[in-house]
C-alpha positions as YAML, in Angstrom:
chain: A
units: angstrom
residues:
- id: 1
  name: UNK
  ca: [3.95, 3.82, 13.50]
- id: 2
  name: UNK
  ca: [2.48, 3.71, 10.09]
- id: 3
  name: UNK
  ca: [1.51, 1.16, 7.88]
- id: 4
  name: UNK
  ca: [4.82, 2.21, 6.13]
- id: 5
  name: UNK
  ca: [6.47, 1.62, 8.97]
- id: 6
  name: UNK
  ca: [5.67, -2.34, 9.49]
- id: 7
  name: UNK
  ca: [5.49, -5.36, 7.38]
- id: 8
  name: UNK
  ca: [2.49, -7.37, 6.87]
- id: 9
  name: UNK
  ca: [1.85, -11.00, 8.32]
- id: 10
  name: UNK
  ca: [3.65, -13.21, 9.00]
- id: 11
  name: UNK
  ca: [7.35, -11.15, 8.99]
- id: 12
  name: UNK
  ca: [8.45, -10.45, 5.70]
- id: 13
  name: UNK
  ca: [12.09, -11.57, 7.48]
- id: 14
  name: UNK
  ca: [11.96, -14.07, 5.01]
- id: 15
  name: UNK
  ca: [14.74, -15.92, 2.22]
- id: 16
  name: UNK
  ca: [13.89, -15.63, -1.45]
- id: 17
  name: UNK
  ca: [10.85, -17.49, -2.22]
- id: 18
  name: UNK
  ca: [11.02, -21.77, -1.81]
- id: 19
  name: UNK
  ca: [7.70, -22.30, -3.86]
- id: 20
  name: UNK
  ca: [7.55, -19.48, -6.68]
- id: 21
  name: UNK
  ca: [4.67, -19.09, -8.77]
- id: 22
  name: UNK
  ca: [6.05, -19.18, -12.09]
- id: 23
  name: UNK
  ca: [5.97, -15.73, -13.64]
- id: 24
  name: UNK
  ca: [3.31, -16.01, -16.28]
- id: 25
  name: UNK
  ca: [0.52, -17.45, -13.65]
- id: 26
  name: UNK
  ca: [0.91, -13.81, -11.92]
- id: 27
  name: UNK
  ca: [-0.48, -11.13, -13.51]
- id: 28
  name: UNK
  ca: [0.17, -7.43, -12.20]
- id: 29
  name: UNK
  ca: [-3.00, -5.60, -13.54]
- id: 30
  name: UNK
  ca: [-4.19, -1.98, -12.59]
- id: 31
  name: UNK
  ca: [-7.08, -1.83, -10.28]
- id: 32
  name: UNK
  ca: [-9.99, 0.15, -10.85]
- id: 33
  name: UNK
  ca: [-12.44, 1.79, -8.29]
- id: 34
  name: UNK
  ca: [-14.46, -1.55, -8.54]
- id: 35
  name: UNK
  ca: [-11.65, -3.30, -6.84]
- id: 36
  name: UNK
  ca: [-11.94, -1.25, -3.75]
- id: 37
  name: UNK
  ca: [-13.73, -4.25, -1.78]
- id: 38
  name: UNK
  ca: [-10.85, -6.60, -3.13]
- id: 39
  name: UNK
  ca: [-8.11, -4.52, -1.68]
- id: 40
  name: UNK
  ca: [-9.75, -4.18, 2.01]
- id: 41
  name: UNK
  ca: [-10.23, -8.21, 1.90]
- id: 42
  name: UNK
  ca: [-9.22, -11.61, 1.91]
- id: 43
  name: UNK
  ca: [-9.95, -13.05, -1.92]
- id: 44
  name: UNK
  ca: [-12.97, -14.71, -0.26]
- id: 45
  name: UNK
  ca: [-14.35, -11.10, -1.58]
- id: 46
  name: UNK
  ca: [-18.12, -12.53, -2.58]
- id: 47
  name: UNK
  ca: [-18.38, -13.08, 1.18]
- id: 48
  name: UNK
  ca: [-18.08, -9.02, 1.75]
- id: 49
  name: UNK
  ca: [-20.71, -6.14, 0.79]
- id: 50
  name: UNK
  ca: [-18.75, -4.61, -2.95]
- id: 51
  name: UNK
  ca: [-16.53, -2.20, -2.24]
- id: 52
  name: UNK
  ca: [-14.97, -3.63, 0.88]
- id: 53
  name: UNK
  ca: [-12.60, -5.88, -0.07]
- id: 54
  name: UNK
  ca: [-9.31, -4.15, 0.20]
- id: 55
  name: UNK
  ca: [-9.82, -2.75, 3.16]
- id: 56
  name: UNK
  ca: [-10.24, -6.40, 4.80]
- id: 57
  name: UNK
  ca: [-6.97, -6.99, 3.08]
- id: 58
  name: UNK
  ca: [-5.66, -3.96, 5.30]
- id: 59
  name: UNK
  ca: [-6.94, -4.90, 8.12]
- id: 60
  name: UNK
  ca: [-6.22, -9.11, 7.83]
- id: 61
  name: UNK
  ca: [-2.50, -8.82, 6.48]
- id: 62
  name: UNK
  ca: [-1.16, -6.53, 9.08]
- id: 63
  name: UNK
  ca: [-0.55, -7.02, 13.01]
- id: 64
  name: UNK
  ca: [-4.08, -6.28, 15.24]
- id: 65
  name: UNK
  ca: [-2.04, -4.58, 17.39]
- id: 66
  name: UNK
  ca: [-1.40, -2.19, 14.59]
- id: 67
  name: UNK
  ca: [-4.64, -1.96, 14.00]
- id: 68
  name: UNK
  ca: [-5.55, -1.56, 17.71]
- id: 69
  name: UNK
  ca: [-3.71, 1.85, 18.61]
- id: 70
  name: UNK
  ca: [-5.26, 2.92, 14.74]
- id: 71
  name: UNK
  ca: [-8.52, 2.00, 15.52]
- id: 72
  name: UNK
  ca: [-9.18, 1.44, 18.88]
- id: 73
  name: UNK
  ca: [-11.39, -1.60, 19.76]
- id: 74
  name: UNK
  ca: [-14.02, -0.02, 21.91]
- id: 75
  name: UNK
  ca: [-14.32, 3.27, 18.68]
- id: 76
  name: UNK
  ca: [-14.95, 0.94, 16.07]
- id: 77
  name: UNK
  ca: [-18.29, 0.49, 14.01]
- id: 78
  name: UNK
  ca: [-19.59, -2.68, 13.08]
- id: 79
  name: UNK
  ca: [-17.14, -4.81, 11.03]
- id: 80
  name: UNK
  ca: [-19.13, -4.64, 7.96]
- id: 81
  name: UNK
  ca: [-19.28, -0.84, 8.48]
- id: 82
  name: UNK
  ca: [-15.98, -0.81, 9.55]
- id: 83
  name: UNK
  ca: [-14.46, -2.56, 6.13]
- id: 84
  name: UNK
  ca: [-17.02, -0.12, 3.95]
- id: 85
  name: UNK
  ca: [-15.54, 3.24, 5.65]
- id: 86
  name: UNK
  ca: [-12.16, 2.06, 4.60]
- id: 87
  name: UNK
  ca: [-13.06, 1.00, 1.37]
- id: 88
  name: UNK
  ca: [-14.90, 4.64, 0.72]
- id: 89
  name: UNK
  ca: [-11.69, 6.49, 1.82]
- id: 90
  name: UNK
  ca: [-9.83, 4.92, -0.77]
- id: 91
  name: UNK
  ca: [-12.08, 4.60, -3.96]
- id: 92
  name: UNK
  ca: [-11.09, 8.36, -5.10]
- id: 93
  name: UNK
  ca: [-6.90, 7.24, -5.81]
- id: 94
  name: UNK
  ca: [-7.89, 4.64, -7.51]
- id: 95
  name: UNK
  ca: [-8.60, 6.81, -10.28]
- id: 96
  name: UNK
  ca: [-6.50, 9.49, -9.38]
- id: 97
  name: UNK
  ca: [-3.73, 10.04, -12.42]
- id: 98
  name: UNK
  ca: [-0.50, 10.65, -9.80]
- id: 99
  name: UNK
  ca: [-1.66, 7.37, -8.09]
- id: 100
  name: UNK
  ca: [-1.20, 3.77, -9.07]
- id: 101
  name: UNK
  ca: [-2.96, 1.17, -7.30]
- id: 102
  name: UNK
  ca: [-1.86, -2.37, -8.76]
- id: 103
  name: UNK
  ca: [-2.95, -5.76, -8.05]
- id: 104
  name: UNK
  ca: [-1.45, -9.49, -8.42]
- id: 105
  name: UNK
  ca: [-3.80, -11.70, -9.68]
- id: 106
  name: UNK
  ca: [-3.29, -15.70, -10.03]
- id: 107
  name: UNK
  ca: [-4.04, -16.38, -13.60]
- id: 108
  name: UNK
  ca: [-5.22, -20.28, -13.14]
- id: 109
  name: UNK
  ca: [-7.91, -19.78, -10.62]
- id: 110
  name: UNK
  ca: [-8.09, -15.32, -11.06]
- id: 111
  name: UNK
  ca: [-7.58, -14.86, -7.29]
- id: 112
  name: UNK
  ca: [-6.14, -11.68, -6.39]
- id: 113
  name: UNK
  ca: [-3.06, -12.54, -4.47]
- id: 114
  name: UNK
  ca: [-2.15, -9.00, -3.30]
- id: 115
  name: UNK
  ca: [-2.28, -5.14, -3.70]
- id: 116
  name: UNK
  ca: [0.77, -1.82, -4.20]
- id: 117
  name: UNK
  ca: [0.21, 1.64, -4.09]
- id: 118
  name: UNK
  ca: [2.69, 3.22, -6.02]
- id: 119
  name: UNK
  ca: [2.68, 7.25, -6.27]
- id: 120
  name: UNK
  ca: [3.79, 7.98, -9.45]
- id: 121
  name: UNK
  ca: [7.22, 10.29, -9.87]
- id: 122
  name: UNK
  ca: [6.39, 13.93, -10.08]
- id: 123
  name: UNK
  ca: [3.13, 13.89, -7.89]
- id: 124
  name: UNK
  ca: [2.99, 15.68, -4.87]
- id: 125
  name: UNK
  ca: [4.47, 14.34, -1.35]
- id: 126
  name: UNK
  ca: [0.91, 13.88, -0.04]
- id: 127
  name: UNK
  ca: [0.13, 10.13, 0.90]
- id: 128
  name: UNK
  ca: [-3.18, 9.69, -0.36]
- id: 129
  name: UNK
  ca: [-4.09, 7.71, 2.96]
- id: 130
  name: UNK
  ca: [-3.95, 10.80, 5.28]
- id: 131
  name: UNK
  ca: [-7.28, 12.50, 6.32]
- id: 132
  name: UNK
  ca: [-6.15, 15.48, 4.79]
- id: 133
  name: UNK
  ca: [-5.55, 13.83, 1.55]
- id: 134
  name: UNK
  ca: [-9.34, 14.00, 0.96]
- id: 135
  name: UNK
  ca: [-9.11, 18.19, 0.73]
- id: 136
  name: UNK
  ca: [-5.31, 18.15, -0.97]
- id: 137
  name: UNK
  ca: [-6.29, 16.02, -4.09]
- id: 138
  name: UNK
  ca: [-9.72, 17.62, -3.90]
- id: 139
  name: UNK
  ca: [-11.62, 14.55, -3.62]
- id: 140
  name: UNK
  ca: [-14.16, 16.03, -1.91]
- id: 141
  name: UNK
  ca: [-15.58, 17.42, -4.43]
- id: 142
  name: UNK
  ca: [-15.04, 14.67, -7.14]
- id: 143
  name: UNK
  ca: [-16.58, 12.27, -4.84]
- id: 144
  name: UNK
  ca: [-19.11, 15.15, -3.72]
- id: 145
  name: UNK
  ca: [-18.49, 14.57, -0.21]
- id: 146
  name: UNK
  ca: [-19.37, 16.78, 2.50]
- id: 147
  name: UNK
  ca: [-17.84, 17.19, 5.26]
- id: 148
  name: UNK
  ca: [-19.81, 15.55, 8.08]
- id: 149
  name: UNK
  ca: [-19.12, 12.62, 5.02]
- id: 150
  name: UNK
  ca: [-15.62, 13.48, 5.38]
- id: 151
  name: UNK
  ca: [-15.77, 13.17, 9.51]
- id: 152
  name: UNK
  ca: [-17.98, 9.93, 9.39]
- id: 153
  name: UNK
  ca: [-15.14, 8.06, 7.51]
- id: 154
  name: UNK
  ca: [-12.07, 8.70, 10.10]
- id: 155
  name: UNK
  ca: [-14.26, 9.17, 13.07]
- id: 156
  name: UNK
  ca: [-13.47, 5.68, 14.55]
- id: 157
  name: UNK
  ca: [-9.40, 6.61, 13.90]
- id: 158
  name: UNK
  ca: [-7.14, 8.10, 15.95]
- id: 159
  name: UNK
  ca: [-5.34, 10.89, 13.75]
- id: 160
  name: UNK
  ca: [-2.06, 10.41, 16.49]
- id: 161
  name: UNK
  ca: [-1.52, 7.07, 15.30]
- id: 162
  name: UNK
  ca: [-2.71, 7.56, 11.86]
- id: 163
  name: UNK
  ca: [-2.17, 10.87, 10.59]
- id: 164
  name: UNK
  ca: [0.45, 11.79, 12.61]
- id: 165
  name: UNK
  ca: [3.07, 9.19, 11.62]
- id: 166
  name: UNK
  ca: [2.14, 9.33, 8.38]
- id: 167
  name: UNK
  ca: [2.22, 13.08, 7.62]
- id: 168
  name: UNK
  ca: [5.84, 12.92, 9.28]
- id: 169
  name: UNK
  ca: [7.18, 10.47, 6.81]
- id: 170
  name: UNK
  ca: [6.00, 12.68, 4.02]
- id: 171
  name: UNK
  ca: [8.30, 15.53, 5.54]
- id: 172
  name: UNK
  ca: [11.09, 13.25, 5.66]
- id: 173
  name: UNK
  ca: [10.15, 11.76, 1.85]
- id: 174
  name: UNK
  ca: [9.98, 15.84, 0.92]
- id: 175
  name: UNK
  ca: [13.29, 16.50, 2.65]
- id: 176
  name: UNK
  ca: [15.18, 13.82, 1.39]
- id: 177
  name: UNK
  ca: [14.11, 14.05, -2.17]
- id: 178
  name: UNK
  ca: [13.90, 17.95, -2.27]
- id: 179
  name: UNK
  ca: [11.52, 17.92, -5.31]
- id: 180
  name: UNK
  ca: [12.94, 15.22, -7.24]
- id: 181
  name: UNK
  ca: [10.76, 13.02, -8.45]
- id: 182
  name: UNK
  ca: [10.51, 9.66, -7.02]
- id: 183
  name: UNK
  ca: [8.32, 6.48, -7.07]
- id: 184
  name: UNK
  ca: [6.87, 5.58, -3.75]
- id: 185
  name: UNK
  ca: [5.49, 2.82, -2.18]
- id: 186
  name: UNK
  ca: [2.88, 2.71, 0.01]
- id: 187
  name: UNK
  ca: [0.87, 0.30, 1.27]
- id: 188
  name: UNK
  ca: [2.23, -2.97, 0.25]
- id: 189
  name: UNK
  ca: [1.37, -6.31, 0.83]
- id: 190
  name: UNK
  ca: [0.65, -10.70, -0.07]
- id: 191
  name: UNK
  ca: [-2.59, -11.91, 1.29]
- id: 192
  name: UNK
  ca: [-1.23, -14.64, 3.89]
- id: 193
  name: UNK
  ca: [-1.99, -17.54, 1.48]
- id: 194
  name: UNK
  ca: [-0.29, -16.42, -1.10]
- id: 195
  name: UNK
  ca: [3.24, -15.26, 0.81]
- id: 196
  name: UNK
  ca: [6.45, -16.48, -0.14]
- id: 197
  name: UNK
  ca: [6.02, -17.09, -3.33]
- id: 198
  name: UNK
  ca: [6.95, -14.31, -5.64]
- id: 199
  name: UNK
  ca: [4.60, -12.13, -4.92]
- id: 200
  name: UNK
  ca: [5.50, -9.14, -3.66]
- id: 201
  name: UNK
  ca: [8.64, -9.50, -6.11]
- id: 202
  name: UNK
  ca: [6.34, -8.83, -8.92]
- id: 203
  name: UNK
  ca: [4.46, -6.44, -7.25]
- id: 204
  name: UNK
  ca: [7.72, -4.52, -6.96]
- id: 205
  name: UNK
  ca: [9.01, -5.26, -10.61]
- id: 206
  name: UNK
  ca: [6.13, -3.46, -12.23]
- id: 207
  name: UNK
  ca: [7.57, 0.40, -11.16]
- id: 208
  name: UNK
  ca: [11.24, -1.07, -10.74]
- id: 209
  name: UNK
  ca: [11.04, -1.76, -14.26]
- id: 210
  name: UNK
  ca: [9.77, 1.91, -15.20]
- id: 211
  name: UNK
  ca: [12.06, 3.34, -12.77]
- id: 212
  name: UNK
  ca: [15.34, 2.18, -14.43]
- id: 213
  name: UNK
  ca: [14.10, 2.99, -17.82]
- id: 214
  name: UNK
  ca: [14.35, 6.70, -16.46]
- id: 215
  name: UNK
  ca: [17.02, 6.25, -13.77]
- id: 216
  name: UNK
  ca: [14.32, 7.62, -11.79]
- id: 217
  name: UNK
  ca: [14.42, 6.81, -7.47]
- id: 218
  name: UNK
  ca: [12.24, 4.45, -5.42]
- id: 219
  name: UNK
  ca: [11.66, 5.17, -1.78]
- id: 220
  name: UNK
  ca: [9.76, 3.26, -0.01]
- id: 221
  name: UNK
  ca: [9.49, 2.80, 4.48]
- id: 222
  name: UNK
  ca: [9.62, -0.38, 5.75]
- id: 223
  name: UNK
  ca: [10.28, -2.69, 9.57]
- id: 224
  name: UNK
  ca: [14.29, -4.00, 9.91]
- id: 225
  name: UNK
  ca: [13.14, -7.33, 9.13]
- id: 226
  name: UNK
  ca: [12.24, -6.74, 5.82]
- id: 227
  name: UNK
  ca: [16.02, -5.15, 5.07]
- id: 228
  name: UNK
  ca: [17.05, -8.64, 3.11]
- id: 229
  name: UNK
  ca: [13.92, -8.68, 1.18]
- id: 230
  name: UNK
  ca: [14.84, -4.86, -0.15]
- id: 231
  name: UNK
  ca: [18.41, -5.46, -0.68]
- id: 232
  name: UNK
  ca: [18.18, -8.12, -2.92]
- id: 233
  name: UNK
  ca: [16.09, -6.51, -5.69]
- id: 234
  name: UNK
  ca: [18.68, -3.15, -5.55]
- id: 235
  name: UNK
  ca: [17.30, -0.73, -2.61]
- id: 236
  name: UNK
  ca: [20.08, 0.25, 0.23]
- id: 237
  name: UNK
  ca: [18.75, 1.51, 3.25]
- id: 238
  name: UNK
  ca: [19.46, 5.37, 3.55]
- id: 239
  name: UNK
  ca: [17.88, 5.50, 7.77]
- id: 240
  name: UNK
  ca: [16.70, 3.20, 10.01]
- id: 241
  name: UNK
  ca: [13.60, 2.17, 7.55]
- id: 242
  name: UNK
  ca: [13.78, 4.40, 5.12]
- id: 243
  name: UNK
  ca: [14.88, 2.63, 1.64]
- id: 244
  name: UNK
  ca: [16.10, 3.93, -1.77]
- id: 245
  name: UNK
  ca: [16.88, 2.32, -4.60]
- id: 246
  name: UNK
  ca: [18.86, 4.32, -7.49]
- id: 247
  name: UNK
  ca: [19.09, 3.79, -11.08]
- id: 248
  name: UNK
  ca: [19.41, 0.05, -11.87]
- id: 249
  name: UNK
  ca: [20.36, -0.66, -8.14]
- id: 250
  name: UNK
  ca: [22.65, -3.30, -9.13]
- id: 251
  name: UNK
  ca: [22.15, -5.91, -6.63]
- id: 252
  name: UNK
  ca: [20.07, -9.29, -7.39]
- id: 253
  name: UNK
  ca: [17.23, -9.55, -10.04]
- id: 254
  name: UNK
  ca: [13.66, -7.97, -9.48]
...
């Protein structure tokens, strides 16, 4: 199980949205290495230390039982620790050029509303979540970590419900694609509050609509019940999971 594997809460088993925002109020902005505390959290994000936020939103908008077998109860730090260790693993892809971290902000009030990762086509099959990620994009030495640094940051994780999964569905992504270029998605997801109402549409539409300027792939793993969600803005479901949507997709509007 990976977090590309599930869908955050509640079940994304949902019908199209009842209560859209309209489109203008949700802006899809790039987000910047000072957003790192915004992605780990809930947009209460003064009430965390900075650079903590999105990994709260990690660790609030999926299942605990996820997050139990990841990071097992009686391993963790301190919750403020906790949140900052995340947040530290992933400041470096937020300014790395093959990856695009994206956010959805509410334009009346400027409350983020949720997050995407999107790996841009051409970059290497590497998730930048896995340990070794770190080493592979070389952000060790951009961020001048060492690696006791390195160690400190995952040592509360259990790599065979982390890294594991995770490095398998980048040998599937590789095999299936066989170095054609792709966008990928990975992690999604709404803060709670803000679910069901467009949201993770427009979080998709911003690399849909790049994609099918180029005719260019999106692949992207999700849980069963979020099948109808995927289907209506064009993907078809290749494996158990494992979505693709080609060209223009042709089904529904993103």
């Amino acid at each position: 199980m990976s977090l590309s594997n599930i869908s955050p809460l509640p079940s994304t088993k949902t019908p199209p949205p009842s209560n859209p925002i309209p489109n203008d109020q949700i802006l899809i902005l790039p987000c910047t290495p000072a957003d790192a505390s915004m992605l780990v959290s809930l947009p209460s994000h003064h009430s965390h230390p900075p650079n903590t936020a999105q990994a709260s939103c990690l660790y609030t908008s999926f299942p605990s039982t996820f997050w139990d077998l990841v990071e097992p109860p009686s391993q963790r730090p301190l919750p403020a620790i906790r949140l900052a260790l995340m947040a530290k693993r992933l400041i470096p892809s937020l300014s790395d050029p093959a990856i695009q971290w994206i956010k959805a902000v509410h334009a009346p009030t400027d409350e983020c509303m949720g997050m995407a990762c999107w790996t841009l086509p051409g970059s290497a099959v590497h998730n930048p979540l896995r340990k070794s990620a770190i080493a592979f994009y070389a952000w060790d030495a951009k961020m001048r970590w060492t690696q006791h640094d390195v160690e400190e940051m995952f040592a509360h994780v259990c790599a065979e419900q982390w890294d594991v999964p995770i490095a398998r569905n980048d040998r599937l992504r590789a095999q299936f694609f066989q170095g054609q270029a792709h966008w990928y998605l990975s992690p999604v997801c709404t803060w709670p509050k803000w679910q069901g109402m467009g949201v993770g549409r427009k979080l998709l539409a911003w690399a849909l609509e790049r994609a099918d300027r180029t005719g260019t792939p999106v692949y992207l793993r999700s849980a069963p019940e979020a099948r109808g969600f995927y289907e209506r803005v064009g993907f078809e479901e290749v494996e158990e999971g494992v979505f693709v949507r080609r060209g223009k997709g042709g089904v529904g509007e993103v």
